[in-house]
N, C-alpha and C positions, 0 to 999 in steps of 0.2 A: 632161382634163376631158370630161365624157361632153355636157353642154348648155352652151350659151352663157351660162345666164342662171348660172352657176358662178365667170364672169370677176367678175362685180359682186360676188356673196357675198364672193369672195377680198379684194376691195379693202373692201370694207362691213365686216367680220366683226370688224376690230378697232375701230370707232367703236361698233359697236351694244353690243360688248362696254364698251366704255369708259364708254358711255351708262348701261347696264342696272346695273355693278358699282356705278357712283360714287351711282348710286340707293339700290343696295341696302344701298349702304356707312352710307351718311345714316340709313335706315331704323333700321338694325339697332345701330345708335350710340345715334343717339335714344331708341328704343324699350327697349332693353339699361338704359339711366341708368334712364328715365325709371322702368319697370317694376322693378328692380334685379336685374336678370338678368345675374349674371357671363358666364355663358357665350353668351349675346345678343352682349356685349360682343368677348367672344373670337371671335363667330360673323363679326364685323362686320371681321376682320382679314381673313378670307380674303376678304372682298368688298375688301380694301386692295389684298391682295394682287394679287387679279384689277383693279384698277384698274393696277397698275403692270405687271399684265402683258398688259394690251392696247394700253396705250403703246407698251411693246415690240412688239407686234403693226404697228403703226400702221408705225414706225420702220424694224422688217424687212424688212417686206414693200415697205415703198417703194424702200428698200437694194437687195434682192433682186432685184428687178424689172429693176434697170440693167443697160444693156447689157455685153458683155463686152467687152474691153479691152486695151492689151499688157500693163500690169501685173497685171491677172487674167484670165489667158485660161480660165480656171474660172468666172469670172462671182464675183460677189457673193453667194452663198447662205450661205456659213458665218458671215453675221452674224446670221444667225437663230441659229444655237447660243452663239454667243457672249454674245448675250441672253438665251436661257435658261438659259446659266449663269450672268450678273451676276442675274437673277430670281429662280433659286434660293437661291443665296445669301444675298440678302433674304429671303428665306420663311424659313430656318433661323434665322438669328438672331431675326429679330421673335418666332417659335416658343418659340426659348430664353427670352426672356426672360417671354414670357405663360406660361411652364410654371413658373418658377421664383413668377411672383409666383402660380398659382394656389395653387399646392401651400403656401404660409406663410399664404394665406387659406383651406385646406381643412383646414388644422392649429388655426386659432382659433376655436373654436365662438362666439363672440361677432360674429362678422361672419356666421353665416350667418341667410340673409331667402329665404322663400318669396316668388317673384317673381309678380307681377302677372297675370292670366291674358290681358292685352293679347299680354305677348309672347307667347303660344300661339298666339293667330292669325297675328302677322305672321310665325313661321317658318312654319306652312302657308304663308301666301303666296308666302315664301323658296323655297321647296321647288318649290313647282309652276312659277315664275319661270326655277328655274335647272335643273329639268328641261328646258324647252323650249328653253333656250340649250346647255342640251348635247347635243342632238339636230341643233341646227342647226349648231354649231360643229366637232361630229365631222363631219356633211356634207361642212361646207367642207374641213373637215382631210384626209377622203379622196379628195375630187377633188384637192385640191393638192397634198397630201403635205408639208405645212408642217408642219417640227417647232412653230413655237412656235402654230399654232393648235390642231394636236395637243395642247401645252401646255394652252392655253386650255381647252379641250374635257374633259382630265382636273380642271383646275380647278373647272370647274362640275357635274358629277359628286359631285366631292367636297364640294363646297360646299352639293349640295344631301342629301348624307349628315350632312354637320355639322348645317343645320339642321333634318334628321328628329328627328338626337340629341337638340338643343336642345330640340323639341319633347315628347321623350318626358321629359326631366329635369324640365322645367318641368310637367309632369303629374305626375309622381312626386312635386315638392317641393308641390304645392299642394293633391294629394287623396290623397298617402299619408302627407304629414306628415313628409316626409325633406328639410328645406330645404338640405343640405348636398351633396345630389346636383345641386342645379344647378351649385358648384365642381367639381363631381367632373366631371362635363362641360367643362368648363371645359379642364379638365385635359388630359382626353381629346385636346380638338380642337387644343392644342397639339402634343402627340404626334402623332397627324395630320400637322398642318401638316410637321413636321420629315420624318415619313417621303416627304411628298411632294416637299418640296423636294428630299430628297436622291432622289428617284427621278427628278428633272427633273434634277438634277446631274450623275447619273450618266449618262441620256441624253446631255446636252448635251456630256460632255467624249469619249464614246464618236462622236460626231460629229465633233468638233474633231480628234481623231485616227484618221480618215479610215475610220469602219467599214463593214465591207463589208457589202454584200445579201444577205441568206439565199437559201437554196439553190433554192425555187423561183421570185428572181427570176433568178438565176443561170442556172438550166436554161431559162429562159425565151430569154435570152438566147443560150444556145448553140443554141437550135435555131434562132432566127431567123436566127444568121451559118452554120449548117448549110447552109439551106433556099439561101443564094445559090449558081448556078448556078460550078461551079468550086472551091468551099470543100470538102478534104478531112478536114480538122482544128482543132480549136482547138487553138493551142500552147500559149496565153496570155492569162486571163481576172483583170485587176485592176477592181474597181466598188469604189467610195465615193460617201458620201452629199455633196452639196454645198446646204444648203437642201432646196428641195422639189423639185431633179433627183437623177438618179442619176448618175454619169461611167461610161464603161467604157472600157479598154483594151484590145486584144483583138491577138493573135497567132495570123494562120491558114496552116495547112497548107496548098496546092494543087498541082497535078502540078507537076514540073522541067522540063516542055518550053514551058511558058506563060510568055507574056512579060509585063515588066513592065506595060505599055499596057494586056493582057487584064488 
């Protein structure tokens, strides 16, 4: 971490999120019924979503932090991937099933309603809310190298893409006279939801089994075991991810006449 005030955000970052989601979650609930905005309603999962996944936040990161141990002398980080794969999981299903009921209410023209222009404003609001939480949250994400606030960070991204969509359906349905494109959105942000879960899937289980660092951290790495005085060779470079460290094993070449002490 490059400033101190970095240690707080780390520890902050999953309350503020948990704070800001369960808000928006309410909002967009509310607002969605009240207004009758399907995809309001659909918009208001991914703030569900992002509720359960600053929990995890909260959970991990406290996990993580414990010290290291005989029975993990790796320390405790791979329970952050572990959460974001029971996370994922939840996002795909919940996904399945908002996709299947949109699409048998985009099929009956008798349900569709041009939604209230209420909800028009409160996804501007959504948008602007969760732009700023993904500016802060990627922050944290890169001083830490937290897969799951990394998680988070893409979460509020997308969440604030869902509700740009929202915003533009709910203009279409109400000054183009197309009340059927707010399911159509609907629909949409289901799809979404599935692709990101499974992209947080596939992260998390590529963690669980031990993936390595790309090449310029790698090279990073050999040059610094280069640079010690005595180092002729690297024989042997294994890195994986554990959390928000990196491990390395490392096998060096030096003259035959040095002893072990040097």
């Amino acid at each position: 971490m490059r400033y101190e005030k970095c240690i707080k955000c780390s520890r902050s970052i999953g309350w503020i999120g948990l704070i800001t989601n369960s808000v928006l979650m309410v909002l967009k609930a509310f607002v969605g019924l009240v207004a009758g905005s399907q995809a309001m309603v659909a918009d208001a999962m991914y703030s569900a979503k992002d509720v359960v996944g600053s929990l995890m936040a909260i959970v991990g990161m406290t996990v993580s932090e414990q010290a290291l141990d005989r029975e993990h002398p790796y320390g405790h980080g791979k329970i952050e991937f572990v959460l974001s794969l029971f996370v994922s999981v939840i996002f795909i299903i919940i996904a399945g099933y908002l996709l299947v009921h949109a699409i048998f209410t985009l099929m009956d023209d008798s349900l569709h309603r041009s939604p209230h222009l209420i909800a028009l404003w409160a996804s501007l609001l959504v948008v602007i809310i969760n732009v700023i939480m993904y500016f802060y949250s990627r922050c944290v994400a890169i001083e830490t190298n937290s897969p799951l606030v990394r998680t988070l960070a893409k979460h509020h991204h997308g969440d604030a893409a869902s509700s740009g969509v929202v915003a533009l359906g709910i203009i279409g349905a109400h000054f183009f006279n197309l009340p059927w494109i707010d399911t159509a959105v609907a629909a949409f942000e289901t799809l979404h939801l599935m692709y990101m879960g499974g992209h947080v899937f596939w992260d998390s289980t590529k963690g669980l089994m031990d993936r390595s660092v790309g090449n310029e951290i790698r090279t990073r790495i050999e040059e610094l075991a280069t640079s010690v005085d005595g180092v002729k060779d690297i024989l042997l470079l294994r890195t994986r991810h554990v959390g928000q460290n990196i491990h390395a094993e490392l096998a060096v070449g030096v003259a035959s006449d040095l002893m072990v002490a040097q």
